[in-house]
KEVEXFI-945954 format. One record per atom (N, C-alpha, C, O): atom name; x, y, z; residue in three letters. Coordinates in pm, whole numbers, plus 32768, in hexadecimal, padded with zeros to 4 digits. Layout:
% residues N
<rec at="CA" X="X" Y="Y" Z="Z" aa="Ala"/>
...
//
This chain:
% residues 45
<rec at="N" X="D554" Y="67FC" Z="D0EA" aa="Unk"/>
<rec at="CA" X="D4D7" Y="67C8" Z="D0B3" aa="Unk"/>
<rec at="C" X="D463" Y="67FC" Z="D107" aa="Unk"/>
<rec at="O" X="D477" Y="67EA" Z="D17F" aa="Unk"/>
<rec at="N" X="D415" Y="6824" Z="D0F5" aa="Unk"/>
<rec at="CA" X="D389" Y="6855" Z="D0FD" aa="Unk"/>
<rec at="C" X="D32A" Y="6807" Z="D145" aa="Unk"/>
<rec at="O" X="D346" Y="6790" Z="D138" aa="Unk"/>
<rec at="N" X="D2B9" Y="681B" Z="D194" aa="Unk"/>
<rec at="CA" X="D260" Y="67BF" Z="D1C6" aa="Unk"/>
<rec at="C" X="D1D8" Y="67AA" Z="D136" aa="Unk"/>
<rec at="O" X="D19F" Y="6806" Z="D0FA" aa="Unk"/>
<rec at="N" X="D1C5" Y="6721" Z="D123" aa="Unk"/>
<rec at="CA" X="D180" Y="6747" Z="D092" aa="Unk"/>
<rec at="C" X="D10B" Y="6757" Z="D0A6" aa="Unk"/>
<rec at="O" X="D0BD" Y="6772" Z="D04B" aa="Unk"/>
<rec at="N" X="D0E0" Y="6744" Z="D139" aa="Unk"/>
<rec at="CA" X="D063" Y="677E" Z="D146" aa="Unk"/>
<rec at="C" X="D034" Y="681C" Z="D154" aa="Unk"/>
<rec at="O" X="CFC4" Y="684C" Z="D168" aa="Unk"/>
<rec at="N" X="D0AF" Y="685A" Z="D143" aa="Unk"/>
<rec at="CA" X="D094" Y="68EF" Z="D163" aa="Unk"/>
<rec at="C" X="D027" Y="6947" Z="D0D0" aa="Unk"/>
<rec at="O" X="D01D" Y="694D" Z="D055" aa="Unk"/>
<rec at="N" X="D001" Y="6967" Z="D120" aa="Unk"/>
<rec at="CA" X="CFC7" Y="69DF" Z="D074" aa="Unk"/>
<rec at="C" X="CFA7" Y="6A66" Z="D0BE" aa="Unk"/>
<rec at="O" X="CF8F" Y="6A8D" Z="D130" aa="Unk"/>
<rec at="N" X="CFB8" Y="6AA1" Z="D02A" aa="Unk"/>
<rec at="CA" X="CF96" Y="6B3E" Z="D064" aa="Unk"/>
<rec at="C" X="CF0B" Y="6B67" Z="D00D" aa="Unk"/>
<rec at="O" X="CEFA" Y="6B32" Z="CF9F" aa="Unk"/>
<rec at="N" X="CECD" Y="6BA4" Z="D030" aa="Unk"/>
<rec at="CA" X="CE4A" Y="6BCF" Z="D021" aa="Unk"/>
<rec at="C" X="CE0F" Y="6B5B" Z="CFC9" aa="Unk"/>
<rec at="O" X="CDC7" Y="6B60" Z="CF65" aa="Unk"/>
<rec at="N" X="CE48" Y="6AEA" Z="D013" aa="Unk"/>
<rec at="CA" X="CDF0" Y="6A6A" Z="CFD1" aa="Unk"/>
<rec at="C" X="CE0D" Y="6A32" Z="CF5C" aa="Unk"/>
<rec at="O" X="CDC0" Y="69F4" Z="CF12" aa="Unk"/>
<rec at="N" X="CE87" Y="6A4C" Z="CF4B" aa="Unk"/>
<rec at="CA" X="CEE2" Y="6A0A" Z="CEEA" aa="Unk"/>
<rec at="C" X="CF46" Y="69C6" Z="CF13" aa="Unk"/>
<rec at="O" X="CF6F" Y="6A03" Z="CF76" aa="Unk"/>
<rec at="N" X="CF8F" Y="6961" Z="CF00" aa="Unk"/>
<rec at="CA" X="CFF4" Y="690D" Z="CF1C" aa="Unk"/>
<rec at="C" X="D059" Y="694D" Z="CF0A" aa="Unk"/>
<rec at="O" X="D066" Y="697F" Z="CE9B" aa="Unk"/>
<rec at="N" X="D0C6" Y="6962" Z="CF70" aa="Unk"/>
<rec at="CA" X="D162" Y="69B1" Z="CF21" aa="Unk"/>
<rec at="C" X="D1B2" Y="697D" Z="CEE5" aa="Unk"/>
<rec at="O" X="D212" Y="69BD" Z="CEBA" aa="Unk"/>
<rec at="N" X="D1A6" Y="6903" Z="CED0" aa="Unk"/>
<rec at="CA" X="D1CC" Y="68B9" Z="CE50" aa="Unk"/>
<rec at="C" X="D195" Y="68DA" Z="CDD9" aa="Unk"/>
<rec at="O" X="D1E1" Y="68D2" Z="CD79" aa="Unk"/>
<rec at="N" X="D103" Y="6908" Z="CDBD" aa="Unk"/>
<rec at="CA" X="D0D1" Y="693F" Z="CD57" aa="Unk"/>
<rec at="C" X="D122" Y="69E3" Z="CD4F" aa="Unk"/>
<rec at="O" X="D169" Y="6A0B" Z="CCF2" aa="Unk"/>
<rec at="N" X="D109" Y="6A14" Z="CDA1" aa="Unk"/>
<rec at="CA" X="D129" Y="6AC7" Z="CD92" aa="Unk"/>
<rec at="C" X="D1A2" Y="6ABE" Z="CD77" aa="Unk"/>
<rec at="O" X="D1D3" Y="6B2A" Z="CD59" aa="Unk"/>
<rec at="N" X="D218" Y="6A2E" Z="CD74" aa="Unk"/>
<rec at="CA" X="D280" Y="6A3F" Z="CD46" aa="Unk"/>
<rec at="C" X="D27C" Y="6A39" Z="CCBE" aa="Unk"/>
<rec at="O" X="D2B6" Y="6A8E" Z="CC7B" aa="Unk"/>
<rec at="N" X="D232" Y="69CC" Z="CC83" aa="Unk"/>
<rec at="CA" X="D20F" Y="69CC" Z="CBD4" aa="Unk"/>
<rec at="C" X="D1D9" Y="6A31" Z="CBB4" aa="Unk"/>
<rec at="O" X="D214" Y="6A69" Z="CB58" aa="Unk"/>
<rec at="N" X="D161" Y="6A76" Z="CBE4" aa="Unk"/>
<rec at="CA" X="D14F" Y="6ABE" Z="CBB5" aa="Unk"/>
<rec at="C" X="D1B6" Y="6B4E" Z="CBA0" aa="Unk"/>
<rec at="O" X="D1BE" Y="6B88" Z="CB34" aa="Unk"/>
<rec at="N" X="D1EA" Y="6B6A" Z="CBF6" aa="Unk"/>
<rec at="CA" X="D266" Y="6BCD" Z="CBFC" aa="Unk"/>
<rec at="C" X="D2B8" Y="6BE7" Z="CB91" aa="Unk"/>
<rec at="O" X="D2D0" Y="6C51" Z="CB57" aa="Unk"/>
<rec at="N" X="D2FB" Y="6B23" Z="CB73" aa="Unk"/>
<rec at="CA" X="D317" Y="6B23" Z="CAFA" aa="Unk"/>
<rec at="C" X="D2DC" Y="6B36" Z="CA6A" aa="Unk"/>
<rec at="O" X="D311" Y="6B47" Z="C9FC" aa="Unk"/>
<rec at="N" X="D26D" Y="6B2E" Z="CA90" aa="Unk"/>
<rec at="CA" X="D212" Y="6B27" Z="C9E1" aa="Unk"/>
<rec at="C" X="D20D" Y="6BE3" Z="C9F7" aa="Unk"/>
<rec at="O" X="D235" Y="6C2A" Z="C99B" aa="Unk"/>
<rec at="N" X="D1DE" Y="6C1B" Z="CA6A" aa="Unk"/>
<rec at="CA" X="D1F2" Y="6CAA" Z="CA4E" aa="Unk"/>
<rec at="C" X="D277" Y="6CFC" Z="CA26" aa="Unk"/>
<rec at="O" X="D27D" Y="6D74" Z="CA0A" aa="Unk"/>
<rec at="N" X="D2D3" Y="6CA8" Z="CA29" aa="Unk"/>
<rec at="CA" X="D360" Y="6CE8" Z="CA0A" aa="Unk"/>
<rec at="C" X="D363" Y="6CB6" Z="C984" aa="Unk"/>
<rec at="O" X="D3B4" Y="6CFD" Z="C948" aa="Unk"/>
<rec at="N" X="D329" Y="6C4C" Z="C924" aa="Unk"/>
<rec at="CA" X="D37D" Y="6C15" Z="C8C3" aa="Unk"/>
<rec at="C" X="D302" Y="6C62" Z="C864" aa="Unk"/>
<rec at="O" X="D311" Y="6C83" Z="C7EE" aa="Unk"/>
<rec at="N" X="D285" Y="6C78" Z="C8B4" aa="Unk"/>
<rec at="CA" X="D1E1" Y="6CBC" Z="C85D" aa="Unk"/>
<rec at="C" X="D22C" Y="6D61" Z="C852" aa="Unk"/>
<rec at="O" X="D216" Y="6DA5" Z="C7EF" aa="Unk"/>
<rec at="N" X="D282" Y="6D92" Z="C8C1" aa="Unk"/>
<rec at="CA" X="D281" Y="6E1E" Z="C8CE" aa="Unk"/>
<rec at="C" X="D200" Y="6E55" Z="C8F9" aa="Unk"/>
<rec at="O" X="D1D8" Y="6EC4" Z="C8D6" aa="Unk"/>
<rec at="N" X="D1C4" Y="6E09" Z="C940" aa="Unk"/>
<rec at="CA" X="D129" Y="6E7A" Z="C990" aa="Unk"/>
<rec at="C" X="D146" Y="6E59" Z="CA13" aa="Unk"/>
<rec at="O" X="D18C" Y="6DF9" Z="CA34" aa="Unk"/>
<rec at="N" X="D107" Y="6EB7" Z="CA6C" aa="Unk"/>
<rec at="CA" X="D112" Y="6ECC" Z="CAD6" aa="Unk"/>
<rec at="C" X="D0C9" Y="6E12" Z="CB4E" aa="Unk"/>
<rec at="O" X="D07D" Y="6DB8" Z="CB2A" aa="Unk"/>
<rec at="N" X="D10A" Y="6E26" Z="CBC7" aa="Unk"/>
<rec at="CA" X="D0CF" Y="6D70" Z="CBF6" aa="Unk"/>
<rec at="C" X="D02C" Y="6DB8" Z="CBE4" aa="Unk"/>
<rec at="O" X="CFDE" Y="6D75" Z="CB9F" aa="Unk"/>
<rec at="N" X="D001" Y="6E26" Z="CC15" aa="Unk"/>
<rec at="CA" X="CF5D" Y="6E32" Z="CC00" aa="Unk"/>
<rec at="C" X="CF0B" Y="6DE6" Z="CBB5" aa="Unk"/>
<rec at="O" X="CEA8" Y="6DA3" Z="CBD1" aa="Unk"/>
<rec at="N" X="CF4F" Y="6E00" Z="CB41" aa="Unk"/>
<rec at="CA" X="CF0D" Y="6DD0" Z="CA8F" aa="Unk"/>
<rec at="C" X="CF2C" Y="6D6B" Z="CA81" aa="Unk"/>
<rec at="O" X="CEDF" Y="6D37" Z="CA30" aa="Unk"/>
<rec at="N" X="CF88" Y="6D18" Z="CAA9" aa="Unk"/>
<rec at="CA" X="CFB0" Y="6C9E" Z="CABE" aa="Unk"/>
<rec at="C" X="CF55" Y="6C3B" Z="CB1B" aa="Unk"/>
<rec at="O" X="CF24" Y="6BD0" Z="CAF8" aa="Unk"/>
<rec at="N" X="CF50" Y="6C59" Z="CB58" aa="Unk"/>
<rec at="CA" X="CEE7" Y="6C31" Z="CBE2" aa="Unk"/>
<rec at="C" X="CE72" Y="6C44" Z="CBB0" aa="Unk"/>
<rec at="O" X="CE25" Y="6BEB" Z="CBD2" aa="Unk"/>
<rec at="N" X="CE32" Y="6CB3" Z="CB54" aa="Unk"/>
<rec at="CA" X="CD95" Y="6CE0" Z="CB61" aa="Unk"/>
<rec at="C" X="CD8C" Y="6C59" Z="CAB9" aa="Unk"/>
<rec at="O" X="CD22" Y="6C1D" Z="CAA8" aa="Unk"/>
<rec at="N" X="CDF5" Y="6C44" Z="CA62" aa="Unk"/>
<rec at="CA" X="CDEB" Y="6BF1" Z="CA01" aa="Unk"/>
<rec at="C" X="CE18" Y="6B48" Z="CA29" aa="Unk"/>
<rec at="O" X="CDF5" Y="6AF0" Z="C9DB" aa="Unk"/>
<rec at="N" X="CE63" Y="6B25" Z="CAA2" aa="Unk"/>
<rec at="CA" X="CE97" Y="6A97" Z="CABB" aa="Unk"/>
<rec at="C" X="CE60" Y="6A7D" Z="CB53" aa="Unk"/>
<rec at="O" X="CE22" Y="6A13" Z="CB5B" aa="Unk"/>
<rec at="N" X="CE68" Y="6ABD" Z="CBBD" aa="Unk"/>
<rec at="CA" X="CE78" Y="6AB1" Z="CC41" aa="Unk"/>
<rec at="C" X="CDD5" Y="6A84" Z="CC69" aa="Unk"/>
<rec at="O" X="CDC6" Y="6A32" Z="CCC4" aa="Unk"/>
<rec at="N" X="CD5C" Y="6ABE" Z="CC22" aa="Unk"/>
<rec at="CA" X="CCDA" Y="6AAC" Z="CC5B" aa="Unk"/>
<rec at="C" X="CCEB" Y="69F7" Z="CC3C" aa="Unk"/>
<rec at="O" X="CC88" Y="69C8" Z="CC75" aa="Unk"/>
<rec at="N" X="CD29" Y="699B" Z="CC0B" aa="Unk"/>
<rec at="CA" X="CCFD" Y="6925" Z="CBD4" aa="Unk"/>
<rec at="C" X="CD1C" Y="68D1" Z="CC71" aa="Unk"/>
<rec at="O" X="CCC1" Y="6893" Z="CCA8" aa="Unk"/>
<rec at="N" X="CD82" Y="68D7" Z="CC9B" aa="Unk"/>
<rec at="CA" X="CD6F" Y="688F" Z="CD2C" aa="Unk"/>
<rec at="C" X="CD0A" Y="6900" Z="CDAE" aa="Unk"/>
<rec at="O" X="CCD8" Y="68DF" Z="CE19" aa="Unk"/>
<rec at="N" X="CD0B" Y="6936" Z="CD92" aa="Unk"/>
<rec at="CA" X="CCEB" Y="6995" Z="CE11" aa="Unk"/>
<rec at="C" X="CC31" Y="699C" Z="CE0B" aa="Unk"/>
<rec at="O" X="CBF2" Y="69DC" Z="CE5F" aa="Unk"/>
<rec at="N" X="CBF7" Y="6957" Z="CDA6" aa="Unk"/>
<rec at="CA" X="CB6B" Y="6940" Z="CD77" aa="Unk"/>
<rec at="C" X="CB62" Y="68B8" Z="CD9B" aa="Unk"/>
<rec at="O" X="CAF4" Y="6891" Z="CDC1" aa="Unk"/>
<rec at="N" X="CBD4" Y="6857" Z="CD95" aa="Unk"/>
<rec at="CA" X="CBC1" Y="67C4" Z="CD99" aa="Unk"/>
<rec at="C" X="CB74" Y="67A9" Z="CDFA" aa="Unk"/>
<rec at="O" X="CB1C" Y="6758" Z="CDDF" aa="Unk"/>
<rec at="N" X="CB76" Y="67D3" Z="CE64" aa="Unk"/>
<rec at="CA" X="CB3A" Y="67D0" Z="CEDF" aa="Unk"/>
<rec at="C" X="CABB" Y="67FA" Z="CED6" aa="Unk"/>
<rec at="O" X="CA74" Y="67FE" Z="CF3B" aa="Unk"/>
//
């Protein structure tokens, strides 16, 4: 298990794990994934 406070370029790695998955099940790259899902926590702030 993971520290859940960790993030990478300001994302949670609990998120970059969903998102990972939505880029495997979308077929686009995590980029496009991230540039369409990932800005929504990483703006929260």
């Amino acid at each position: 298990m993971t520290d859940p406070d960790v993030t990478i370029d300001g994302i949670p790695y609990a998120e970059l794990i969903d998102l990972g998955t939505i880029a495997k099940s979308e077929g686009i790259s995590y980029e496009e994934v991230i540039d369409r899902f990932g800005s929504q926590s990483s703006n929260a702030g």
